[in-house]
ROKOL-600829 format. One record per residue (C-alpha): residue number from 0; x, y, z; residue in one letter. Coordinates in Angstrom, 3 decimals. Layout:
residues N
pos,xx,yy,zz,code
NUM,X,Y,Z,A
...
end
This chain:
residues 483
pos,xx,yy,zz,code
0,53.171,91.450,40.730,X
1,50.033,91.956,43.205,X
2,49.806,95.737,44.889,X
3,50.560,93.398,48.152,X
4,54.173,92.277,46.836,X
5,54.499,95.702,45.837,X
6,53.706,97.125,49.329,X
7,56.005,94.972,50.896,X
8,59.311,95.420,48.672,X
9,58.860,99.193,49.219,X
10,58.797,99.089,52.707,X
11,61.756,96.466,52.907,X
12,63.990,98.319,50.170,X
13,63.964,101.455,51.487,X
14,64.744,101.010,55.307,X
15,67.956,98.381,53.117,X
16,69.272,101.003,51.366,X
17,69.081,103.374,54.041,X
18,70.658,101.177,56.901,X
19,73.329,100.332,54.072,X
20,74.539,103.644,53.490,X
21,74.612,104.521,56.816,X
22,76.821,101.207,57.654,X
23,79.174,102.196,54.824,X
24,79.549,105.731,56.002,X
25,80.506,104.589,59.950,X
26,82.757,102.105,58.605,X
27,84.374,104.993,56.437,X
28,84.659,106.906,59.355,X
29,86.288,104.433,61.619,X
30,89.017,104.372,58.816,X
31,89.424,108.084,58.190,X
32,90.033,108.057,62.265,X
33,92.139,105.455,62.222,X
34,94.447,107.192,59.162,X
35,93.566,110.713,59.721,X
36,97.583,111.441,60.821,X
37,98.886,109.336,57.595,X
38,96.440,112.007,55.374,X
39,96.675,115.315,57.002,X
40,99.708,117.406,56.111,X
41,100.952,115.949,53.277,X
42,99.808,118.142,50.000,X
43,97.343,115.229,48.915,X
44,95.223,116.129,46.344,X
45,91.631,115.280,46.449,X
46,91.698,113.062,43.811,X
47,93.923,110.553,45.918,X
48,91.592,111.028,49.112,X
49,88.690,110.674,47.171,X
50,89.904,107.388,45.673,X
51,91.336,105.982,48.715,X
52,87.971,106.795,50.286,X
53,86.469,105.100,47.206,X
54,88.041,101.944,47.307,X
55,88.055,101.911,51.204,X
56,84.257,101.981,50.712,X
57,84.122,98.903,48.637,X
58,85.819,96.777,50.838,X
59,83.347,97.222,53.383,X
60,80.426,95.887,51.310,X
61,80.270,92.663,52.436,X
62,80.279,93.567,56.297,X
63,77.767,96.170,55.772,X
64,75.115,94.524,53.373,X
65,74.099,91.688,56.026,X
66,73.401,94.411,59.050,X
67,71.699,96.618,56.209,X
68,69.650,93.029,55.552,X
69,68.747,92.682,59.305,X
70,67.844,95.961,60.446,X
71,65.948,96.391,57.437,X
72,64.086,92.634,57.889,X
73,63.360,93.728,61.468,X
74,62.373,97.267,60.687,X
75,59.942,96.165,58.265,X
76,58.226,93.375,60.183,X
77,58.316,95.711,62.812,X
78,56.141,97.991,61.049,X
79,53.761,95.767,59.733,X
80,53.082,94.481,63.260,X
81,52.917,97.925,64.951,X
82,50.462,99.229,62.338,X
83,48.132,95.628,62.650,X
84,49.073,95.171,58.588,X
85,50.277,91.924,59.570,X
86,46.774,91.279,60.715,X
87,44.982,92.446,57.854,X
88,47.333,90.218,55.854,X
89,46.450,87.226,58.076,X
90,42.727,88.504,57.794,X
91,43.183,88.269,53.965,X
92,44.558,84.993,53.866,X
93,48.122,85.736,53.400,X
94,50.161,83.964,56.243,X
95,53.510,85.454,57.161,X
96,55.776,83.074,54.945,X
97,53.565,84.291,52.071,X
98,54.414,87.775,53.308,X
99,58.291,87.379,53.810,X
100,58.498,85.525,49.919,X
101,58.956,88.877,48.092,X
102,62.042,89.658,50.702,X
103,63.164,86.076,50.645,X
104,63.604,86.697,46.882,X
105,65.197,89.896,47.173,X
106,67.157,88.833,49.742,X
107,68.048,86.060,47.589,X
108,69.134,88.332,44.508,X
109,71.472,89.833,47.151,X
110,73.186,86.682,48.149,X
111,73.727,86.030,45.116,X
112,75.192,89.803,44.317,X
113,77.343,89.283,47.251,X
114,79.262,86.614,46.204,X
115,79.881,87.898,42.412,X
116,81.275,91.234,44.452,X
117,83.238,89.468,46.902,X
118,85.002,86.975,44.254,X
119,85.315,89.721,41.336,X
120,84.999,93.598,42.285,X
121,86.253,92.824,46.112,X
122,89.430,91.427,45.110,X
123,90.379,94.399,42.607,X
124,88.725,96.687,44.966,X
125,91.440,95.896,47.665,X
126,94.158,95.864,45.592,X
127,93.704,99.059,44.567,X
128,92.962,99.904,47.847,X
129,95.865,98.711,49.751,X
130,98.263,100.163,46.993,X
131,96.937,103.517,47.744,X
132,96.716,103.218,51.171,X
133,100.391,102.150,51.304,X
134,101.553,105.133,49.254,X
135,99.976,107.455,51.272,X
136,100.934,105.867,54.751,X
137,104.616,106.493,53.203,X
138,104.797,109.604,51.107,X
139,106.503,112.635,53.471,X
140,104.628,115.685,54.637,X
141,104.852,118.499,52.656,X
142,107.024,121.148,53.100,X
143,106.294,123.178,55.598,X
144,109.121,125.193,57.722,X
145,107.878,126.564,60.736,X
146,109.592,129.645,62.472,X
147,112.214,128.501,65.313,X
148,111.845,125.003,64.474,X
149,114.371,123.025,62.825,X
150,113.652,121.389,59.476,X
151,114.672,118.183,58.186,X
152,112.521,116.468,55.819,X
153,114.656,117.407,52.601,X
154,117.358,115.091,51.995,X
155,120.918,116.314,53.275,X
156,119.684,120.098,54.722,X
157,118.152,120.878,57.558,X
158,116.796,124.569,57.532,X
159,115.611,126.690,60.756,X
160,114.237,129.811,60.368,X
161,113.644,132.446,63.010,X
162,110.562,134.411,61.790,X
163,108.191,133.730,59.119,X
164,105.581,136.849,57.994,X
165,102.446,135.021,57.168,X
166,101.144,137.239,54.858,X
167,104.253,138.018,52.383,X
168,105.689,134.868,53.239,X
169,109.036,136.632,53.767,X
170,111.489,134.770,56.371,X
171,114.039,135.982,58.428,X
172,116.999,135.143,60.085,X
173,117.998,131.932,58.392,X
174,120.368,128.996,58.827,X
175,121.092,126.092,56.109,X
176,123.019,123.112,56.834,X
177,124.228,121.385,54.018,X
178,125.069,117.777,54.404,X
179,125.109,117.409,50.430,X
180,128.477,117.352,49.951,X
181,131.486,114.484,50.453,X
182,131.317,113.843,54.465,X
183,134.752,115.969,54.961,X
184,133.435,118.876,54.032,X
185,130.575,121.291,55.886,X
186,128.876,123.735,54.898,X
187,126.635,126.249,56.666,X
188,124.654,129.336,55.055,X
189,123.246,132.061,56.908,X
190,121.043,135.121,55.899,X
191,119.154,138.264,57.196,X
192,116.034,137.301,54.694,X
193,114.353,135.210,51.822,X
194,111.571,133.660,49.934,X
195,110.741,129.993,49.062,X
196,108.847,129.270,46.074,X
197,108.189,126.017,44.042,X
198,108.379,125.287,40.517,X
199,105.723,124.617,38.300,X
200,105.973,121.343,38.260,X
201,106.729,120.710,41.672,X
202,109.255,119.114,41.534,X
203,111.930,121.801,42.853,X
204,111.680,124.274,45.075,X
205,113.770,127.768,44.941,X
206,115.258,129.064,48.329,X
207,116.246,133.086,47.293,X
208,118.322,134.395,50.547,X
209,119.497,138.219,50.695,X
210,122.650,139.497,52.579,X
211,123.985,136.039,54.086,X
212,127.354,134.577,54.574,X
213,128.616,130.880,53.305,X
214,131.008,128.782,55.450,X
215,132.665,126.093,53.956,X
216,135.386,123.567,56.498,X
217,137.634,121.265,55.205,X
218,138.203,118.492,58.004,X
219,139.968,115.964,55.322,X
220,141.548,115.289,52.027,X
221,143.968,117.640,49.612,X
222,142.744,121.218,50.786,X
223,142.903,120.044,54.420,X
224,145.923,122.273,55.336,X
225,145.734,124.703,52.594,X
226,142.384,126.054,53.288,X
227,140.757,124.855,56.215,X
228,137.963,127.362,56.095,X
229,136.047,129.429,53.033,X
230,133.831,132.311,53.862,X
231,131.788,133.940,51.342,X
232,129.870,136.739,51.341,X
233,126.756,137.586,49.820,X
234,123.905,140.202,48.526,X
235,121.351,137.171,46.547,X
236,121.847,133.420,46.146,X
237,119.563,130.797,45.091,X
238,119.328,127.804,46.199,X
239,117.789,124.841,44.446,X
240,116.326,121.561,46.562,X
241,115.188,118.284,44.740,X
242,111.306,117.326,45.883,X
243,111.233,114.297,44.035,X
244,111.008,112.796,47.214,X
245,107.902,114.396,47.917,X
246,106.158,113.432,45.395,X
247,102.883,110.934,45.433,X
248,104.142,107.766,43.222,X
249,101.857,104.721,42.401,X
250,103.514,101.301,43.447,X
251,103.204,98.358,41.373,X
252,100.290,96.469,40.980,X
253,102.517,92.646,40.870,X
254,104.409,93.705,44.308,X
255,100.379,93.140,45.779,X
256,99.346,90.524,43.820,X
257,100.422,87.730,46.136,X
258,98.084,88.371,48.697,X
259,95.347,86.312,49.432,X
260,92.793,88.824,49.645,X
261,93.474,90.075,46.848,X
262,92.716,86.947,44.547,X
263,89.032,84.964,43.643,X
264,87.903,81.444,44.363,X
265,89.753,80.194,41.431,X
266,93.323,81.321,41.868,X
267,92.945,80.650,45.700,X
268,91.887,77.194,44.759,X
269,95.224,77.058,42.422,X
270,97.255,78.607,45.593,X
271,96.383,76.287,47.943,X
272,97.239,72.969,45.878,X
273,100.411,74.454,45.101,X
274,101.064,74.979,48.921,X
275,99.806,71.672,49.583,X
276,102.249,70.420,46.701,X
277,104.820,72.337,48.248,X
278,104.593,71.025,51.642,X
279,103.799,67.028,50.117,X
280,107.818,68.011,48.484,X
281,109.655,69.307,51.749,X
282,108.117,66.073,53.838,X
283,109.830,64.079,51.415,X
284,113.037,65.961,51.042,X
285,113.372,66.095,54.549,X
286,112.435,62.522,55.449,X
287,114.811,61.248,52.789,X
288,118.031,63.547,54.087,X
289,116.765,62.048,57.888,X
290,117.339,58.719,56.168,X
291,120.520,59.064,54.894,X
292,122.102,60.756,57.836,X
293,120.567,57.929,60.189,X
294,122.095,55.491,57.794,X
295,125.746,56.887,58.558,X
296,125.480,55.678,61.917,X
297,125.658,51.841,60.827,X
298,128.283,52.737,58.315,X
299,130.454,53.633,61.153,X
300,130.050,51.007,63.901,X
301,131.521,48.640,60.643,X
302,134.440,50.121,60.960,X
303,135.393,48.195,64.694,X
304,135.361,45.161,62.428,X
305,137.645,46.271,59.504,X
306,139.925,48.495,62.010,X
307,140.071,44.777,64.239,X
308,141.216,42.833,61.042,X
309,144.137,45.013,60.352,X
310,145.257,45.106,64.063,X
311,145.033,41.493,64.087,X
312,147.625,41.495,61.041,X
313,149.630,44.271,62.194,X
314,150.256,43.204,65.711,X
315,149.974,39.628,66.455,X
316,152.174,39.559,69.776,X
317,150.200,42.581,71.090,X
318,146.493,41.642,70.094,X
319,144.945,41.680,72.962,X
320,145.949,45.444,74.172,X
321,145.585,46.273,70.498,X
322,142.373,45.491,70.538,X
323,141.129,46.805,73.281,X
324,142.329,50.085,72.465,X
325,140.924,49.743,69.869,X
326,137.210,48.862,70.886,X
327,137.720,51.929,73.257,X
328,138.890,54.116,70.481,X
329,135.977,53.031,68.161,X
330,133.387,53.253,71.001,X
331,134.311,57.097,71.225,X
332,134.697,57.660,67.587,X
333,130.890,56.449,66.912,X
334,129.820,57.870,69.830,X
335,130.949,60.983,68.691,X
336,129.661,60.732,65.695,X
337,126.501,59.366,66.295,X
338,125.618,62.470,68.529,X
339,126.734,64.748,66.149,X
340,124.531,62.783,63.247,X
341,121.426,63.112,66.057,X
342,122.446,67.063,66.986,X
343,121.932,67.716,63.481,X
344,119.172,65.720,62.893,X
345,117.331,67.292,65.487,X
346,118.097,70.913,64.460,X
347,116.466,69.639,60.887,X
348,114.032,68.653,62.601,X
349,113.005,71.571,64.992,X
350,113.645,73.884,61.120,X
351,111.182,71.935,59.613,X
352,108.709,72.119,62.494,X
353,108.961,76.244,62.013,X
354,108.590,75.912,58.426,X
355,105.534,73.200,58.258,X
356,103.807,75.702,60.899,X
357,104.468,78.751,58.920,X
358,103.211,76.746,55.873,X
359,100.070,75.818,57.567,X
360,99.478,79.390,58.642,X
361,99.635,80.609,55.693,X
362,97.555,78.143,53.908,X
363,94.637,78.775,56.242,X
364,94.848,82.205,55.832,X
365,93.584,81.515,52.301,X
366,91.268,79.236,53.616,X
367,89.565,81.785,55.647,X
368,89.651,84.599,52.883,X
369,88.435,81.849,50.276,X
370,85.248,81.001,52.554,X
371,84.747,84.212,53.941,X
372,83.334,84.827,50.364,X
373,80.713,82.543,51.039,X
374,80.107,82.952,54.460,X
375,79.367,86.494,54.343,X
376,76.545,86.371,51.158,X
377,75.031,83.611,52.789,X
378,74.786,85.792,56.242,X
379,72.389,87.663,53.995,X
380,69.919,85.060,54.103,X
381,70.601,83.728,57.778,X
382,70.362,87.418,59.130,X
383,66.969,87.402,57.225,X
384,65.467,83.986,58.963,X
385,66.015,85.716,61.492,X
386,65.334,89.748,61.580,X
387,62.023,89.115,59.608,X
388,60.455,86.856,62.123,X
389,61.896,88.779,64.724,X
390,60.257,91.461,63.758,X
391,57.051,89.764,63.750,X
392,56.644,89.102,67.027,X
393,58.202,92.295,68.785,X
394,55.817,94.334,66.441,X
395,58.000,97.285,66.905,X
396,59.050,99.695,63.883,X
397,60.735,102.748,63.856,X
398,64.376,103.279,64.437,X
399,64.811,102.143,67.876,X
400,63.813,98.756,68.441,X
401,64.645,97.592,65.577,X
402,68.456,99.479,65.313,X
403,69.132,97.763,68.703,X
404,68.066,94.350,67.965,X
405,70.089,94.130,64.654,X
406,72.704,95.581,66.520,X
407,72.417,93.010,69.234,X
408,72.084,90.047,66.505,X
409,75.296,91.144,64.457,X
410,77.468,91.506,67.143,X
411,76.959,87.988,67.963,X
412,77.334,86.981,64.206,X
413,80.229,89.225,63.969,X
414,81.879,88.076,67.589,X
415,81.008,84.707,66.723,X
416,82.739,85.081,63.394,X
417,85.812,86.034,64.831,X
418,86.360,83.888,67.165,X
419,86.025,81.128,63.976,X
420,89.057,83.405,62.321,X
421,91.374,83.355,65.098,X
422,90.919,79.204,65.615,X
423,91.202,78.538,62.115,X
424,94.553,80.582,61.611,X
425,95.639,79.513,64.823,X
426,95.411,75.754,63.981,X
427,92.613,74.980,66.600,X
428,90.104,74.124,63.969,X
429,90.044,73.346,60.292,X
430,88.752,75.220,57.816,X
431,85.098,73.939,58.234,X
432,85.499,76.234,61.504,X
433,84.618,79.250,59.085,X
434,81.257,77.952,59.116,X
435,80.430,77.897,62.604,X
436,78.444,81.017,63.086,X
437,76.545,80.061,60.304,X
438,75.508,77.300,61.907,X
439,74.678,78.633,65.218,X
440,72.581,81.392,63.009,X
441,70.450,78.559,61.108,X
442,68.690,76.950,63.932,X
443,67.782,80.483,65.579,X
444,66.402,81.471,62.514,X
445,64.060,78.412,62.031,X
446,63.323,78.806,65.276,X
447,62.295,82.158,65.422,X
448,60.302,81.438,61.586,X
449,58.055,78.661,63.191,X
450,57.899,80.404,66.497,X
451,56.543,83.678,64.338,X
452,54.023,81.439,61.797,X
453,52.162,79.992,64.486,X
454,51.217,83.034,66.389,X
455,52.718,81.818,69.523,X
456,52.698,84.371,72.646,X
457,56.420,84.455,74.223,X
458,54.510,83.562,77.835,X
459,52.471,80.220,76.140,X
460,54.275,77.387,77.251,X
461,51.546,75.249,75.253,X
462,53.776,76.090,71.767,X
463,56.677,74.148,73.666,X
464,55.013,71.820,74.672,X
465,53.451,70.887,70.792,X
466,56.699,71.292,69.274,X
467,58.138,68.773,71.345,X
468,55.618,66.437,70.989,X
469,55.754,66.804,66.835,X
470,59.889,66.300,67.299,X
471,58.988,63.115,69.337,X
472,56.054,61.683,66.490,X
473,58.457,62.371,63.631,X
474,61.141,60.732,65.750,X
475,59.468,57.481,66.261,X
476,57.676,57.177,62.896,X
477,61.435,57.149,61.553,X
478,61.995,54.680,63.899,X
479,59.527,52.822,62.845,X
480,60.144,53.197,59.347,X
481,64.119,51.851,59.950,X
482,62.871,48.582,61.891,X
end
C-alpha cells in the first residue's frame, strides 16, 4: 500500500467511526426518551437496561452506518480541498477517482458487512430486543407506598398510609383492605405503626403492624346471621404479600418468531411463497363455493316444470288456474331464493375482499423488510458517489459544512425512503417501489463524480454545454450503429 492510500484511509476512517458512534448514541437517545416512563420506577436492574440498551443499539446499525459513510466521504474530501491536498494530488498525477479508490474499497467492505449484519446479527438482534423491550414495557413498578396516597399495585389490597419517616422507614397510621378473600366477606386492618421489609429472594414482602384492630363483615353465606361482624384486636401481626407479580420474567423466544423482522432472506423467501400458496388456495376455495351456490339458482327455476307436470295430473278440470298459481308461486319461490343465493354470495364476497387485502398487507410487509436489507448496504455506496465528490468541490472540512450537507443529503434519502414504505404497504406500488430512492440517489451521484473529475466551476456553463454535446455523439453513433 503507497503512503498516499495510507493518508487517505486515515483521514476517511476516522471522521467514519466518529460520525458512527455519534449516530448510534442520538438514535439511543431518541429511544431512552421515548421509553424513559416504561424504565424509571420499576426496580430494573442494570443488567436488563444495559441489555435493552445493547440490543436497541444494534438495531440501529443499518440507519446509522450510511450517514456515518456520508459525513465522513464529505468531511474528508472536504479536507483535502480546503488544505489544496487535492491539488498536490492532481499535481502528482493522481486524479480524484484514483484518490476516492481506497474509500470506494472500504466503502465496499462495508456494503458488504452491512448486508451479512442485516440478514444474520439484525434479525437476532431484534428479537432479543423486542422481547426485552416488551417485558419491560409490562412488568409493574416497584413497590413503593407513598404517605396519604392510596396503594394498589399488589393484587387484592390496597394499602394507604398516613406518614412515612424517611430515615427509619417506620409508617404510621395505616389502613389495609383486603380483597383476598371469597367476595362476601371484607376485611379491613388498621394500625398506629409498622415496617415493610422484603425477603431475600424477593419474592415476598413482610408487612409487621403494632397496636391495630381487624374487621372482618359477613354480607353472605352460613355465618351471615350468626356473626355479621368480627373485630380483633391486636399488639403485632404480620402480614405476608406475594410479589411474584413483580418480578422481571423473560417471554418466549417462539411467541416472536413470526415476525418478519425478525427472520433473514431465506426464511422470508420461504414466508412469502407460502403466503402466496395460501392466497393461490382461498381464490380457489372461494371461486369454487361461488360456483356451486350460483349453480342452485338453475336447480330451482326446474322445479316450475316438474311442479307443472304434477298439476297437470292432479287437476285436469282446473289447469288453467292451477297453473297460474302456480307460475306465480314459483316466480316468488326462486325469486326468493335467488336473492338470498346473491345476499350470500355477496357477503363471501365482500369477506374475501378483507381477507385478500389483509393478505396482501402482510405479504408486503415482508417484502419491504426483505429488501430493506439490501437497500440500506447498498445506500453505503450511493451515499459515497455522492458525499466524496461533494466534498470535492465545496472544499470545506471541519464539522460544519460537511455535518450539514450529510444532514441535508440523508434526509432526502431517508424522506425519500419512506415515502417508498408507506406506498409499498399501502398497495400503491409493488415491491420494486423499495428501490426508488436508490434510484433517484444513482444519477446524483454520477453526476456529482463527473461534475467533480473534470474540475468544472459551479458558474461554467461551458461543462453543460460539453456534456450535452457527448450525450448527443454517443446518441447518434448508436443510432448509427442500429441502422
Amino acid at each position: 500500500m503507497k503512503k498516499i492510500d495510507r493518508h487517505i484511509l486515515r483521514s476517511f476512517i476516522g471522521p467514519l467511526l466518529l460520525t458512527f458512534s455519534i449516530a448510534v448514541f442520538v438514535l439511543l437517545m431518541q429511544f431512552v426518551w421515548k421509553y424513559i416512563d416504561d424504565m424509571v420506577g420499576k426496580g430494573l436492574s442494570v443488567g436488563v437496561i444495559a441489555e435493552l440498551l445493547f440490543y436497541a443499539s444494534a438495531t440501529f446499525v443499518p440507519m446509522a452506518l450510511p450517514i456515518a459513510v456520508l459525513f465522513a466521504s464529505i468531511m474528508t474530501m472536504g479536507n483535502f480541498g480546503e488544505k489544496y491536498e487535492l491539488i498536490a494530488m492532481k499535481a502528482g498525477g493522481i486524479s480524484l477517482r484514483r484518490a476516492m479508490m481506497p474509500m470506494a474499497v472500504v466503502v465496499t467492505l462495508l456494503t458488504g458487512v452491512a448486508f451479512y449484519f442485516a440478514n444474520n446479527v439484525l434479525p437476532a438482534a431484534t428479537l432479543r430486543y423486542r422481547m426485552t423491550l416488551y417485558d419491560v414495557t409490562r412488568k409493574k413498578p416497584a413497590v413503593n407506598i407513598r404517605p396519604s396516597e392510596y396503594y394498589s399495585e399488589i393484587e387484592g389490597y390496597v394499602i394507604r398510609v398516613n406518614e412515612k419517616d424517611s430515615e427509619t422507614g417506620e409508617l404510621k397510621d395505616i389502613i389495609i383492605y383486603d380483597h383476598t378473600q371469597r367476595p362476601s366477606q371484607s376485611s379491613l386492618i388498621l394500625a398506629d405503626r409498622g415496617t415493610m421489609q422484603t425477603s431475600p429472594d424477593g419474592q415476598y414482602m413482610l408487612f409487621t403492624l403494632y397496636n391495630g384492630h381487624s374487621y372482618t363483615e359477613e354480607t353472605e353465606g352460613e355465618n351471615h346471621n350468626s356473626r355479621p361482624f368480627t373485630s380483633i384486636d391486636f399488639k403485632e401481626q404480620v402480614i405476608t404479600f406475594d410479589l411474584s407479580s413483580f418480578a422481571f420474567d423473560k417471554s418466549d423466544k417462539e411467541s416472536f418468531r413470526s415476525n418478519c423482522q425478525m427472520m433473514n432472506v431465506k426464511q422470508l423467501d420461504s414466508t412469502t411463497r407460502q403466503i402466496k400458496q395460501d392466497a393461490v388456495k382461498r381464490y380457489e376455495d372461494f371461486t369454487a363455493t361461488t360456483i356451486s351456490k350460483m349453480s342452485l339458482y338453475q336447480r330451482y327455476t326446474q322445479l316450475k316444470k316438474a311442479d307443472g307436470k304434477a298439476i297437470r295430473k292432479a287437476s285436469p278440470f282446473d289447469y288453467e288456474k292451477s297453473i297460474a298459481e302456480l307460475e306465480r308461486l314459483n316466480q316468488m319461490r326462486v325469486m326468493n331464493r335467488a336473492r338470498a343465493i346473491g345476499d350470500q354470495v355477496l357477503s363471501d364476497y365482500k369477506v374475501y375482499s378483507q381477507v385478500m387485502k389483509s393478505d396482501s398487507e402482510y405479504l408486503a410487509r415482508h417484502y419491504v423488510v426483505w429488501y430493506r436489507k439490501y437497500t440500506f448496504s447498498i445506500a453505503c455506496i450511493v451515499l459515497f458517489l455522492v458525499g466524496a465528490p461533494f466534498g470535492s468541490i465545496v472544499r470545506k472540512g471541519g464539522l460544519g459544512m460537511p455535518l450539514v450537507a450529510s444532514v441535508l443529503f440523508f434526509v432526502m434519502y431517508y424522506v425519500i425512503d419512506m415515502i417508498d414504505e408507506k406506498s409499498v404497504r399501502g398497495g400503491a406500488m409493488g415491491e420494486w417501489g423499495m428501490w426508488v430512492a436508490t434510484l433517484v440517489f444513482i444519477p446524483i451521484g454520477i453526476f456529482l463524480t463527473v461534475y467533480a473529475t473534470t474540475d468544472s466551476s459551479p458558474s461554467n456553463l461551458r461543462w453543460y454545454i460539453k456534456l450535452r454535446e457527448k450525450i448527443s455523439r454517443r446518441r447518434k453513433k448508436t443510432t448509427a450503429k442500429s441502422e
